[in-house]
KEKE-219817 format. One record per residue (C-alpha): x, y, z; chain. Coordinates in steps of 0.1 Angstrom, whole numbers, always signed. Example, Ala and Ser with C-alpha at 12.3 -4.5 7.8 and 13.67 -1.06 7.14 Angstrom:
REM residues 2
R    c1    c2    c3 chaine
R  +123   -45   +78      A
R  +137   -11   +71      A
//
This chain:
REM residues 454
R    c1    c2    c3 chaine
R  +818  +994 +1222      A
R  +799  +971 +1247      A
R  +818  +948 +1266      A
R  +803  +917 +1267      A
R  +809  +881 +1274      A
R  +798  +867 +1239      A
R  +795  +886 +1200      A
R  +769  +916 +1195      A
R  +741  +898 +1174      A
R  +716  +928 +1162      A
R  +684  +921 +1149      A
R  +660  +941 +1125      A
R  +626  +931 +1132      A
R  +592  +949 +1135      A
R  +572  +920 +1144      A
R  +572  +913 +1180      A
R  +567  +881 +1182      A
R  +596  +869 +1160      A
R  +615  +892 +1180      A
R  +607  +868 +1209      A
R  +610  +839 +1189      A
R  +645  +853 +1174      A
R  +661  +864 +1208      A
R  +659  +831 +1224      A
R  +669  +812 +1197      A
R  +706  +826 +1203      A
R  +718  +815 +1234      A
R  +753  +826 +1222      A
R  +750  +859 +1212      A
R  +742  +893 +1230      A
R  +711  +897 +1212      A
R  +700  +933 +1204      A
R  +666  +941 +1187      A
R  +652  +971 +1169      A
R  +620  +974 +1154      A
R  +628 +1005 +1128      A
R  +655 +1020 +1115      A
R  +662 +1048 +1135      A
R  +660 +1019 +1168      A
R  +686 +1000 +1144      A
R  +708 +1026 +1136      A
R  +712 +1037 +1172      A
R  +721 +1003 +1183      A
R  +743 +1002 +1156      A
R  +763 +1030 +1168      A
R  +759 +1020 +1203      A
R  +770  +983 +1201      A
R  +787  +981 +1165      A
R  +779  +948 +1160      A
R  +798  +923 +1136      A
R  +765  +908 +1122      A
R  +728  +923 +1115      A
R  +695  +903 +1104      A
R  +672  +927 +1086      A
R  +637  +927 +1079      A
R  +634  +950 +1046      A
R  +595  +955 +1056      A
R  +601  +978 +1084      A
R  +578 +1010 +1092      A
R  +567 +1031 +1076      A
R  +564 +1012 +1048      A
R  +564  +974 +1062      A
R  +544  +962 +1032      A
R  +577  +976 +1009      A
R  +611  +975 +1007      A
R  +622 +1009 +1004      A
R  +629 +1013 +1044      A
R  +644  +982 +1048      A
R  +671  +989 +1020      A
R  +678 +1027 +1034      A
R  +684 +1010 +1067      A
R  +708  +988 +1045      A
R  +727 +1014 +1030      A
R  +733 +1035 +1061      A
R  +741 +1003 +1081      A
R  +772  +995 +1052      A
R  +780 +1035 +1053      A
R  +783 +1037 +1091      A
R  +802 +1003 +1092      A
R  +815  +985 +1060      A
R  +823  +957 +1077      A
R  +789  +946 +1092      A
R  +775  +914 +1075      A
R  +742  +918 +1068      A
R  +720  +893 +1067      A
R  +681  +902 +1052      A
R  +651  +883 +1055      A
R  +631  +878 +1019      A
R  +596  +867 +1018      A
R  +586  +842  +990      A
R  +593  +851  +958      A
R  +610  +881  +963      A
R  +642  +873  +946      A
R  +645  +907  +928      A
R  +651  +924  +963      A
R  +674  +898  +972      A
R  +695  +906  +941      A
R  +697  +941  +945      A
R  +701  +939  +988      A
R  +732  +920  +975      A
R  +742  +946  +949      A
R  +740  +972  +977      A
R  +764  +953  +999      A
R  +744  +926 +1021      A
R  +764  +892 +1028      A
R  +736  +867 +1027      A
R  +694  +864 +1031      A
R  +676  +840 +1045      A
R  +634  +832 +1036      A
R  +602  +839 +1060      A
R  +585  +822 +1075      A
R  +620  +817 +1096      A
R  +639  +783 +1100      A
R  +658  +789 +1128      A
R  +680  +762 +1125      A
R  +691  +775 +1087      A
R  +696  +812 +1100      A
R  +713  +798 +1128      A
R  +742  +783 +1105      A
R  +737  +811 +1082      A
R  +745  +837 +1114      A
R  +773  +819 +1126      A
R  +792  +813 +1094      A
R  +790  +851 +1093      A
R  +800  +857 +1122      A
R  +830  +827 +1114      A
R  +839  +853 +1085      A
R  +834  +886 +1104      A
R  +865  +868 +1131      A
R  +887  +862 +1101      A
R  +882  +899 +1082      A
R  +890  +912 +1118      A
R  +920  +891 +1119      A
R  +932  +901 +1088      A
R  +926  +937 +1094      A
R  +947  +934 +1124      A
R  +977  +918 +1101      A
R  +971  +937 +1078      A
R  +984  +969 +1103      A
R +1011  +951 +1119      A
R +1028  +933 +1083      A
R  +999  +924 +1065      A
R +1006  +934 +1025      A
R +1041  +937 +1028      A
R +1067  +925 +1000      A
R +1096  +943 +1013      A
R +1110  +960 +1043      A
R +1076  +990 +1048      A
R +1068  +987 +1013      A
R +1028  +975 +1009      A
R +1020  +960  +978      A
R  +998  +930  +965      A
R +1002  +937  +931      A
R +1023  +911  +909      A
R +1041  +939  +895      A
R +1057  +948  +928      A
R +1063  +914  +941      A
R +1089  +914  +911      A
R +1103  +948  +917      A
R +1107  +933  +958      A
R +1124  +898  +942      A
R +1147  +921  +922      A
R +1155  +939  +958      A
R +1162  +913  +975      A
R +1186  +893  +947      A
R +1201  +930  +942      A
R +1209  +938  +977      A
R +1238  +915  +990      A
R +1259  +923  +956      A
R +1282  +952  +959      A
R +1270  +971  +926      A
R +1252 +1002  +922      A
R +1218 +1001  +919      A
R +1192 +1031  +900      A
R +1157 +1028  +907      A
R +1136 +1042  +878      A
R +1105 +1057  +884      A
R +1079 +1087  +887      A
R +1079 +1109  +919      A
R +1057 +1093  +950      A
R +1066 +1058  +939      A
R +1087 +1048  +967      A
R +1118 +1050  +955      A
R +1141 +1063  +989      A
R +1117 +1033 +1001      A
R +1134 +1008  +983      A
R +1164 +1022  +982      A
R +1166 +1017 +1022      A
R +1152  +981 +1017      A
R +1184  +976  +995      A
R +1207  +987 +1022      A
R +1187  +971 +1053      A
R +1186  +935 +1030      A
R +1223  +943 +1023      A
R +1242  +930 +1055      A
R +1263  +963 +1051      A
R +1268  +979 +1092      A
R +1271 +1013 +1084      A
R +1247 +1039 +1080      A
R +1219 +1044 +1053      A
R +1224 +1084 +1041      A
R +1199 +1099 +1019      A
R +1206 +1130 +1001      A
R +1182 +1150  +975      A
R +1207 +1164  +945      A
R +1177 +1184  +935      A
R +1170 +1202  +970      A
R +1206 +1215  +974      A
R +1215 +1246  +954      A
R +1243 +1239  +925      A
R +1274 +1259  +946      A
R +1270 +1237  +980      A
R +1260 +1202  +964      A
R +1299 +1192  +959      A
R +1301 +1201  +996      A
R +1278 +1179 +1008      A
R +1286 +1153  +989      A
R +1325 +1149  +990      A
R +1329 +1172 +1024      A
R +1355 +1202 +1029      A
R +1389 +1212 +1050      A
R +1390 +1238 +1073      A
R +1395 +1273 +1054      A
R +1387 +1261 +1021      A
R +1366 +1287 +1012      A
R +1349 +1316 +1030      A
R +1332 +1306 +1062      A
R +1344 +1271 +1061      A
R +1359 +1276 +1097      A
R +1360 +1239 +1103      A
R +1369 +1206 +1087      A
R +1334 +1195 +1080      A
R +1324 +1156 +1070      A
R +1305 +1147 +1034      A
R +1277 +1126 +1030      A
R +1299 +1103 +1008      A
R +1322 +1097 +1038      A
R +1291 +1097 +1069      A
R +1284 +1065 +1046      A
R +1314 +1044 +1050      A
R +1304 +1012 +1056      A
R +1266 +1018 +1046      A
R +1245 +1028 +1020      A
R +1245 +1066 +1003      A
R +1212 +1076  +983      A
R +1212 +1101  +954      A
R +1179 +1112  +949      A
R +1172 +1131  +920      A
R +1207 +1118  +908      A
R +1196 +1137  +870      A
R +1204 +1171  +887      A
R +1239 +1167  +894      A
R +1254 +1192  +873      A
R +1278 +1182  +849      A
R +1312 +1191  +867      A
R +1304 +1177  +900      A
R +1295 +1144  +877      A
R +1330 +1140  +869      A
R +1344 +1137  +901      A
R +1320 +1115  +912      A
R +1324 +1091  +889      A
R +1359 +1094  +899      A
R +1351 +1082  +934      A
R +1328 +1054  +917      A
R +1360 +1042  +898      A
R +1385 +1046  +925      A
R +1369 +1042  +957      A
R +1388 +1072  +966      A
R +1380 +1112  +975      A
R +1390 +1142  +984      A
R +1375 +1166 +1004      A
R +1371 +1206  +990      A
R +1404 +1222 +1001      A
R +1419 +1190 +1006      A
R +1448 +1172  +995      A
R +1447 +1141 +1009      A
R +1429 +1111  +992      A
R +1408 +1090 +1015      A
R +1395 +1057 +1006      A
R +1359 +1052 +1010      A
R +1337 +1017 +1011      A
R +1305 +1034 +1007      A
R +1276 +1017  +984      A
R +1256 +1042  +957      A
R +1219 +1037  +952      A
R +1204 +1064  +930      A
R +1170 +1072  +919      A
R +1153 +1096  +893      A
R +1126 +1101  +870      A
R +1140 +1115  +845      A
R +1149 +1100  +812      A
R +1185 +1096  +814      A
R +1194 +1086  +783      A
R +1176 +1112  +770      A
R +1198 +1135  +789      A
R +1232 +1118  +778      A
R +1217 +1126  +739      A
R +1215 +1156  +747      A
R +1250 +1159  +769      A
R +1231 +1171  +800      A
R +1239 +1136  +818      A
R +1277 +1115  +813      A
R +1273 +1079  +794      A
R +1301 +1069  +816      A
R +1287 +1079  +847      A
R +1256 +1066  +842      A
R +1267 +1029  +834      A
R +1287 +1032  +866      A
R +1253 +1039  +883      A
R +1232 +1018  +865      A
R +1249  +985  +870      A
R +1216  +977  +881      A
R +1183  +990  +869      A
R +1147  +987  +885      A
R +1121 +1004  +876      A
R +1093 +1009  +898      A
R +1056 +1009  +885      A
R +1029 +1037  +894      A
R +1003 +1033  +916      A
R  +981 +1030  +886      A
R +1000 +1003  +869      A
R  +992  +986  +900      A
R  +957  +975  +905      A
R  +944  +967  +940      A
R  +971  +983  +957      A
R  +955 +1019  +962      A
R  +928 +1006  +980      A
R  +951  +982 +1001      A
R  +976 +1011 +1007      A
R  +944 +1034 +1017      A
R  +933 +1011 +1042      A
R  +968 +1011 +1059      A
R  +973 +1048 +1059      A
R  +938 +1053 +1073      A
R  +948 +1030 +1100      A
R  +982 +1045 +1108      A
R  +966 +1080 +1108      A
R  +932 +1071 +1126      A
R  +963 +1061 +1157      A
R  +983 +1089 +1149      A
R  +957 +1116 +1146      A
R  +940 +1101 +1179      A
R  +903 +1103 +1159      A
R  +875 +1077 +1157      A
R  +885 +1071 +1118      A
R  +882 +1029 +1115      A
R  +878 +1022 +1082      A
R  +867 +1033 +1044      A
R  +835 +1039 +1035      A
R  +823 +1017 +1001      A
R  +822 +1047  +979      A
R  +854 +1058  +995      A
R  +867 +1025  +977      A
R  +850 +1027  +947      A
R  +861 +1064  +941      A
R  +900 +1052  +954      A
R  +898 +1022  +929      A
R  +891 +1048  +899      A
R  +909 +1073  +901      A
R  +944 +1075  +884      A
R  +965 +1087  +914      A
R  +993 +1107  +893      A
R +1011 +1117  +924      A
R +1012 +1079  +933      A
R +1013 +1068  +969      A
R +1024 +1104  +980      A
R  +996 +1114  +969      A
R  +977 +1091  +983      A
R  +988 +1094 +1018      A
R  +984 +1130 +1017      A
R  +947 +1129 +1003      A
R  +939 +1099 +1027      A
R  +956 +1123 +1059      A
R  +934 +1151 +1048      A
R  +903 +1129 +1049      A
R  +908 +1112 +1082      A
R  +909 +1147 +1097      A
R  +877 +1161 +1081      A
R  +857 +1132 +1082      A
R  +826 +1134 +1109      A
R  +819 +1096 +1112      A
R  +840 +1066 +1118      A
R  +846 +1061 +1081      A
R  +865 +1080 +1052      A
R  +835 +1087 +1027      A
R  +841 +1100  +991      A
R  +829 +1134  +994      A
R  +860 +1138 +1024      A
R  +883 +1121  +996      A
R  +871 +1149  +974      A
R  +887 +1134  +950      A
R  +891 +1151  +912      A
R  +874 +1133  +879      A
R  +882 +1095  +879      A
R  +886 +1094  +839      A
R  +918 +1085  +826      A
R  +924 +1104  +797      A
R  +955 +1082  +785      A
R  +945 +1058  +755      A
R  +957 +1024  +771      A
R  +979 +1007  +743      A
R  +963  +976  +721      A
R  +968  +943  +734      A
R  +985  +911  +713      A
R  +951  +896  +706      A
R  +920  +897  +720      A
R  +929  +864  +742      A
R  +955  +885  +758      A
R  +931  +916  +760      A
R  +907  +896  +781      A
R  +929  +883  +800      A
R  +945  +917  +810      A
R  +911  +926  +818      A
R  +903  +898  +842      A
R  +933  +900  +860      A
R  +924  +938  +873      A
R  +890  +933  +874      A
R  +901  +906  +900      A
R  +926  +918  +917      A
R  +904  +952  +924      A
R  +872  +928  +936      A
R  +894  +909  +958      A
R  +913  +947  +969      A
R  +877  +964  +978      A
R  +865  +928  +997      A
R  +895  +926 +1015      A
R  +904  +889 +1000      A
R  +871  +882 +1008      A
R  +865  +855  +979      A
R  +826  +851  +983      A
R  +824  +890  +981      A
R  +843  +890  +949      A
R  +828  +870  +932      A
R  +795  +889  +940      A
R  +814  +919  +923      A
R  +824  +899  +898      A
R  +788  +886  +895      A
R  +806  +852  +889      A
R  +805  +817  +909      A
R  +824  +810  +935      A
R  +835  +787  +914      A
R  +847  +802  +887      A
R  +866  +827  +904      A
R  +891  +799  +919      A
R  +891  +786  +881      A
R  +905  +824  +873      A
R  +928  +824  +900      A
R  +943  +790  +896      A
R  +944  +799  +852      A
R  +959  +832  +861      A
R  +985  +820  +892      A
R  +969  +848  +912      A
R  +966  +845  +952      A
R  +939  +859  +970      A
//
């Protein structure tokens, strides 16, 4: 990027005289000028300014539209983030509506008032500063409910308040929910919001073959068993003082069950090989996503086990039950692994967000991270498009269950309908309305009827 003393103002303009007239009417601003799009596109790449004015009659065609709004689109594919500002001549109110459709922030009329562009530039320039501020929250804390988990969907600010009026108790907590959810997440924002000193020890009961499982968990004395030629430690004992995490906790098989739920009860263990009982103050946090009490019907899981692990449940939503949040979760993961990768990925192209905002994501954010990852590293400009995605069908072939009414239908509706606007605007409330193709107003009469925060 230039550096330069004040803001990257480009200009899209094929009549040189208004150039003149346009360039020394910004005294603030670096001004740039092209006079076509291939002029505009390079200074585009070369400058990457925050805000554009466009003239849709540009050549070839400066009696048309049809360059000016190809210009457009690869402007908002090369950089989402530009506000673009296009100049209509009278009467054309139909290309205003559709430069708006395609992305543009704002237009102004010909013949030019300079003074009006003048405020109409520096507002977006005023909301360019703020979206770039956000951004930069946004990969610092920005979006976070709890400890590293990123959410702006209501349904996981309630899973967080659970968390955190959870955490300080001494009971055992289960976290309920389908694989990639973030559950060894939460379960380490349990033990971090706990207070407890000791350590947070995660363990996957499905990942550790049946015969060495009670080992790991409850530890064994020297000669025990073949090959044990030391004492060695369990995980149940590293976390003294802390936290322990059962994944998978469904897989335990059924004997090893009953002497856990001994140490649950007592507090106590012994190691394999062992005789003497050591007392343990270790905290359990378990997670599956498998129905449990399914399990106990069928006497693959104890009923007395599980209430001493479930003195607590939460269950944790998927990403799908979650609108907004794949697209806000994208954004950060391109971020982290535009850093990490050391690429020139910046953001997410807008039918990288449309495609991210339809489909169902059944791996949930695991999936998501790894999809996003693949992108970053395959993409050839500076922003994740949908053919890197390459993303599966977006239809959702589960029948979505019948609402109350059709008061409460509606209202379903609107709330994703907003939250997913305000998610692909980046909380940009003027940009989701547009989406919406509602008022300004209105929209802050939704948000206020449905208590939702942009």
């Amino acid at each position: 990027m230039t550096d330069q003393k004040h803001p990257v103002l480009l200009i899209v303009e094929d009549d040189e005289g208004l150039q003149r007239q346009l360039k020394w009417a910004y005294e603030g601003y670096e001004v740039v000028l092209a006079g076509n799009r291939e002029s505009a596109i390079e200074a585009l790449r070369l400058h990457e300014p925050a805000v554009v004015t466009l003239d849709l009659g540009l050549p070839p065609d400066p009696d048309g539209t049809t360059e000016g709004f190809e210009t457009l689109t690869q402007i908002l594919k090369l950089k989402p983030d530009t506000k673009v500002i296009v100049a209509s001549g009278h009467g054309a109110r139909e290309s205003m509506l559709k430069a708006i459709g395609l992305g543009a922030y704002d237009f102004y009329r010909k013949p030019v008032d300079i003074d009006e562009l003048g405020l109409i530039v520096a507002r977006a320039f005023h909301v360019a500063d703020i979206e770039a501020e956000n951004r930069r929250l946004e990969e610092t804390n920005g979006g976070q409910v709890l400890g590293s988990i990123i959410s702006s969907a209501p349904e996981m600010v309630k899973v967080a308040k659970t968390i955190e009026r959870v955490a300080s108790a001494d009971v055992s907590v289960m976290l309920l929910g389908a694989s990639g959810t973030g559950k060894e997440l939460l379960a380490r924002a349990v033990h971090e919001k706990s207070g407890r000193k000791g350590e947070f020890i995660a363990i996957n009961c499905a990942a550790i073959p049946e015969t060495l499982l009670e080992a790991e968990l409850f530890g064994y004395e020297r000669g025990a068993f073949t090959g044990a030629v030391k004492s060695n430690v369990g995980k149940i004992e590293m976390a003294e003082g802390g936290t322990l995490f059962l994944d998978e906790v469904g897989d335990i098989p059924l004997p090893l069950q009953v002497k856990l739920l001994r140490f649950l009860q007592e507090r106590v263990i012994e190691r394999i090989g062992g005789r003497q009982p050591i007392n343990v103050d270790t905290r359990i946090v378990c997670a599956t996503h498998q129905d449990l009490e399914a399990m106990i019907a069928e006497g693959r899981f104890r009923e007395d086990l599980y209430y001493r692990l479930a003195e607590i449940v939460v269950k944790i939503p998927s990403l799908a039950e979650r609108p907004g949040d794949s697209v806000l979760l994208a954004r950060h993961f391109v971020n982290r692994f535009g850093k990490d990768l050391n690429t020139k990925i910046q953001s997410l192209s807008a039918d990288a967000i449309a495609a991210i905002d339809a489909y169902p994501w059944p791996g949930n954010v695991r999936e998501l991270e790894n999809r996003i990852k693949r992108a970053v590293i395959m993409a050839d400009g500076k922003s994740v498009t949908a053919e890197d995605l390459d993303l599966p069908g977006t239809s959702n072939p589960e029948e979505e269950s019948l609402a109350l009414n059709l008061r409460a239908a509606r209202e379903v509706a609107d709330r994703r309908a907003i939250r997913q606007a305000l998610s692909r605007t980046d909380n940009n409330i003027s940009g989701a309305a547009k989406l919406l193709g509602i008022s300004r107003p209105t929209l802050y009469d939704l948000l206020k009827q449905y208590q939702l925060q942009a």
